[in-house]
C-alpha positions as CSV (number, residue, x, y, z in Angstrom):
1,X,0.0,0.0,0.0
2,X,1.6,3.1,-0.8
3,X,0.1,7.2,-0.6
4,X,1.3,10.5,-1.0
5,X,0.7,13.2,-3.6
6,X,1.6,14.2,-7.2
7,X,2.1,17.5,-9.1
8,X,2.5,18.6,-12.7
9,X,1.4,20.1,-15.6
10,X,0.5,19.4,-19.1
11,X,0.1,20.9,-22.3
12,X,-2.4,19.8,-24.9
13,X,-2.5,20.1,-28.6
14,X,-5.4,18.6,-30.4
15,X,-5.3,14.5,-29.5
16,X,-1.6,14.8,-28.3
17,X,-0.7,16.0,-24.2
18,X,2.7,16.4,-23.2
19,X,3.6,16.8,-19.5
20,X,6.0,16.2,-16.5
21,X,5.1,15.2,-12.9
22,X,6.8,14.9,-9.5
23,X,5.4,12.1,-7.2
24,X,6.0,11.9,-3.6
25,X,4.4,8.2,-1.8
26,X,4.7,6.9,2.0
27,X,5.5,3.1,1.1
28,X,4.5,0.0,2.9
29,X,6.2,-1.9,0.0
30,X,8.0,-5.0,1.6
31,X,10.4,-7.9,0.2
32,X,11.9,-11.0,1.6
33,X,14.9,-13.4,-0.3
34,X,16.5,-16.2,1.1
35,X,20.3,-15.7,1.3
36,X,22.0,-18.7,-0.3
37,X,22.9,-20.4,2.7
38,X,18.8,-21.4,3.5
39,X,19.4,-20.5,6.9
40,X,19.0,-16.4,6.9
41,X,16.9,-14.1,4.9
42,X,17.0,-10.5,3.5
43,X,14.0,-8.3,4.9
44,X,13.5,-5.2,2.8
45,X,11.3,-2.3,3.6
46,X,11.0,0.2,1.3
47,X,9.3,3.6,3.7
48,X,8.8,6.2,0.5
49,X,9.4,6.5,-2.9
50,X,9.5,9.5,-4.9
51,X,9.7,9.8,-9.2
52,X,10.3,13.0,-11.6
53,X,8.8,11.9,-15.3
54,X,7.9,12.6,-18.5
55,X,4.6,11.8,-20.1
56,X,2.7,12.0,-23.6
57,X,-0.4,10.4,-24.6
58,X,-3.3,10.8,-27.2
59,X,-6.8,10.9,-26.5
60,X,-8.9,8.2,-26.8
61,X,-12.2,9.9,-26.5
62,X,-13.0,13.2,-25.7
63,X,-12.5,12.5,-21.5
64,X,-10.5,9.3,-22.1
65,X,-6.3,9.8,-21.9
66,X,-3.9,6.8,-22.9
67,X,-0.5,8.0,-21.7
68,X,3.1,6.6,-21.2
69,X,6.0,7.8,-19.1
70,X,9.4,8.1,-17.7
71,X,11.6,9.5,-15.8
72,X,13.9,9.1,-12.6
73,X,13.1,7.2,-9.2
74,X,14.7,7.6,-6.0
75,X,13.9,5.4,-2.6
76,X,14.4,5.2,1.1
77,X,15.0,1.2,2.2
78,X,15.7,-0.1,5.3
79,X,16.7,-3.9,5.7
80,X,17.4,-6.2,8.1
81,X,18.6,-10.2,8.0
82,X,16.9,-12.9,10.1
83,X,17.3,-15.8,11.0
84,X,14.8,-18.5,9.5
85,X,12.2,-20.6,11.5
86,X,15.0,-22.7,13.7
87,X,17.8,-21.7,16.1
88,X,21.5,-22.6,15.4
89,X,24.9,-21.7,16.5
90,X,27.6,-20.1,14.5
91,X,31.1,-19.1,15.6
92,X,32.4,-15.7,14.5
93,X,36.0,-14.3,16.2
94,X,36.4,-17.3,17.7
95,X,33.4,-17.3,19.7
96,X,29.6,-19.0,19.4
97,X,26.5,-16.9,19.2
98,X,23.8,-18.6,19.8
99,X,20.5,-18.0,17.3
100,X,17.1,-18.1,18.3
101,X,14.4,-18.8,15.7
102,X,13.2,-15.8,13.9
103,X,15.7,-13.4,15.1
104,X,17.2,-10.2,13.5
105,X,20.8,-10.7,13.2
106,X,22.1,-7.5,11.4
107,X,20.5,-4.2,9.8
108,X,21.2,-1.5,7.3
109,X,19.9,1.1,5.0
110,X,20.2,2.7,1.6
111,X,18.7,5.3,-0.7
112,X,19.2,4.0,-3.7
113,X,18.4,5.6,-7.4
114,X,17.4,4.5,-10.5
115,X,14.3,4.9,-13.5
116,X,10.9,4.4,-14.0
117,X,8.3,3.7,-16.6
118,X,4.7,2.7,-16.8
119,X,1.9,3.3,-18.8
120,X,-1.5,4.1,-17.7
121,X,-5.0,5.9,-17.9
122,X,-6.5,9.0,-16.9
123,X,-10.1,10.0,-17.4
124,X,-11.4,13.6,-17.3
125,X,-14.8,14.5,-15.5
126,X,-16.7,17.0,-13.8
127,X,-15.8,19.4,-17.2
128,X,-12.1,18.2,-16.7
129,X,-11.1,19.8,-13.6
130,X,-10.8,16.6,-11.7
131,X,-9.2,13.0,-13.3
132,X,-9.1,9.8,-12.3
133,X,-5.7,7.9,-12.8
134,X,-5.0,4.1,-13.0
135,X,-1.3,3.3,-14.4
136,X,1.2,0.4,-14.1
137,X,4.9,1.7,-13.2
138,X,8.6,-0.3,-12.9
139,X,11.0,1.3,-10.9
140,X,15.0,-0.1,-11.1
141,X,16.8,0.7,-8.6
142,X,20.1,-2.1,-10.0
143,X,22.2,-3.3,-8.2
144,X,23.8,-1.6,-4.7
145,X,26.0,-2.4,-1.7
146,X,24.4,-2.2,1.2
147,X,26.4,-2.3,4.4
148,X,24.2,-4.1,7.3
149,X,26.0,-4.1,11.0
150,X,25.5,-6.6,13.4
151,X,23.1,-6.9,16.1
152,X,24.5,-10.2,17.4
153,X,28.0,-9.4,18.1
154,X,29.3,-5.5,18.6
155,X,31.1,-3.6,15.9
156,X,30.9,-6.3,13.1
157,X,29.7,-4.9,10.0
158,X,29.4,-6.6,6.2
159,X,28.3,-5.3,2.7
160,X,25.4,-7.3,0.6
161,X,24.5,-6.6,-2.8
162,X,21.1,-5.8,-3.0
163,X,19.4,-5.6,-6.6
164,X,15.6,-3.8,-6.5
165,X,13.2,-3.1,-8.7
166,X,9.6,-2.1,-8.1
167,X,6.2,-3.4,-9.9
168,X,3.3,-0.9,-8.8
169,X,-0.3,-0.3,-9.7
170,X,-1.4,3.0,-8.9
171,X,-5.0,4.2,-8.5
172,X,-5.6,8.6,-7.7
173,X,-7.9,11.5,-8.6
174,X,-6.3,14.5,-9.3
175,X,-7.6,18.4,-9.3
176,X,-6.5,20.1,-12.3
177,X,-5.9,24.2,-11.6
178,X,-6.0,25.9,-14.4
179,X,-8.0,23.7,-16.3
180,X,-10.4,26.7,-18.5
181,X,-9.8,26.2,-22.2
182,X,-9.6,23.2,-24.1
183,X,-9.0,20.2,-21.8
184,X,-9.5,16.5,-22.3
């Protein structure tokens, strides 16, 4: 589930609207990977997202706007590794730490950067000063290294290579100022 706001603006000529938008969204957008030794896993969180883009469509009907888009995408993440659903015992410096099921072993962050694009559909009404928006958007972040320190023992920190990439639906109504003239 994610929320937040949007602005823009757009220029129409005839069938054709050209536009950019800045989009700002609280995220509740969360991940999980096994690490490949089966006994930990990779716990992402992903608390906002935020894209600048580029759009142009063509009208379909008079109210009805097909439109695709892209731009840039940045994110806030935080992570954390677990352990899976049974205790064990490792040794690291030379001594055991012993692992309780389920347990958060080490945590980090990043704010990583990458593109978007996505596609959608925006339909005019109330005389076009309000739409309604429903689009699909992918967002890559790549590949980055995260560093994650230790809960379990003091001091110890690691880097993980994290690769990311986001598949959204998003549904809003927007209020279009301005919107006298020709609109769609």
């Amino acid at each position: 589930m994610v929320g937040g706001g949007q602005g823009g603006c757009d220029y129409q000529t005839g069938m054709f609207l050209f536009g950019i938008a800045a989009m700002l969204d609280a995220s509740g957008i969360k991940g999980t990977n096994s690490l490949p030794n089966g006994i930990l896993t990779d716990n992402s969180y992903m608390q906002w997202f935020a894209t600048a883009t580029a759009r142009a469509g063509v009208l379909a009907a008079p109210t009805l706007l097909f439109y695709g888009k892209a731009g840039g995408a940045w994110a806030h993440d935080l992570y954390n590794i677990s352990s899976q659903n049974s205790s064990f015992t490792f040794t690291i410096l030379n001594r055991p730490v012993n692992v309780p099921s389920s347990s958060i072993l080490a945590l980090g962050s990043a704010s990583p950067s990458g593109w978007t694009a996505g596609a959608g559909l925006e339909w005019a009404f109330f005389g076009g000063a309000f739409t309604a928006f429903l689009e699909y958007d992918y967002m890559s972040f790549g590949t980055m290294r995260v560093n994650y320190t230790a809960v379990v023992v003091s001091g110890l920190t690691f880097p993980i290579d994290v690769r990311q990439s986001v598949n959204l639906i998003l549904f809003g109504i927007n209020y279009r100022f301005g919107a006298g003239g020709r609109s769609y």
